[in-house]
N, C-alpha and C positions, 0 to 999 in steps of 0.2 A: 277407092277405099280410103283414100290418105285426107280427100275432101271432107270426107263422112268423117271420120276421126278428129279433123281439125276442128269441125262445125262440133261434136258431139263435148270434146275438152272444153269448148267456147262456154258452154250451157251454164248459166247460175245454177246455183245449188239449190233453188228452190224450183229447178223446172219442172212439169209435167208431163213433159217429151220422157216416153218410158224409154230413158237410151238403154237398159239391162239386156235387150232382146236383141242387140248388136251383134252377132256372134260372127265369125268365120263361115264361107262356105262349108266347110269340115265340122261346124259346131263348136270346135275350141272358142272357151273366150279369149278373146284376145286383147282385153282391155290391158292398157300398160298401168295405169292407176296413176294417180297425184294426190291431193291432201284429201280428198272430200271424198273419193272413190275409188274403190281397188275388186279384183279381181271374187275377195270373198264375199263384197258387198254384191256386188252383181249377182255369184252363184245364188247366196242369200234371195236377196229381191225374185231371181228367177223360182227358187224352191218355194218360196211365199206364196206364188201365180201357181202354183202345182207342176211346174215343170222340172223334169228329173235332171239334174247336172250331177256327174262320175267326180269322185273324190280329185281326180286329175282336169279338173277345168272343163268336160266336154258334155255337148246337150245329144241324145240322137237323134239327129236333120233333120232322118225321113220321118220320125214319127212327129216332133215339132213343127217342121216345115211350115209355112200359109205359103198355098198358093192360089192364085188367082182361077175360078172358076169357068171354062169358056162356053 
């Protein structure tokens, strides 16, 4: 996770990498934020994509989820 976070902070601000869909096993987002992105920008970005995020930061997993099909 710390990997993924250190790659994800790396990213110019003009990336196309959707990093908004980052979230916690749990759903919480857990972005820490810096100049370019914070936590509201995410929820934002995510409610744009029609995904439901709670006034308290959280997505719900099961119903968001992708899992891989076997």
């Amino acid at each position: 996770a710390r990997q993924v976070g250190g790659i994800l902070r790396a990213l110019p601000s003009d990336t196309k990498i959707p990093w908004w869909r980052i979230m916690n096993v749990q759903g919480y987002l857990s972005i820490r934020g810096n100049w370019t992105a914070d936590k509201q920008l995410q929820r934002k970005l995510l409610i744009d994509e029609g995904v439901g995020v709670s006034d308290n930061m959280v997505v719900n997993i099961e119903k968001y989820r992708w899992e891989i099909k076997k």
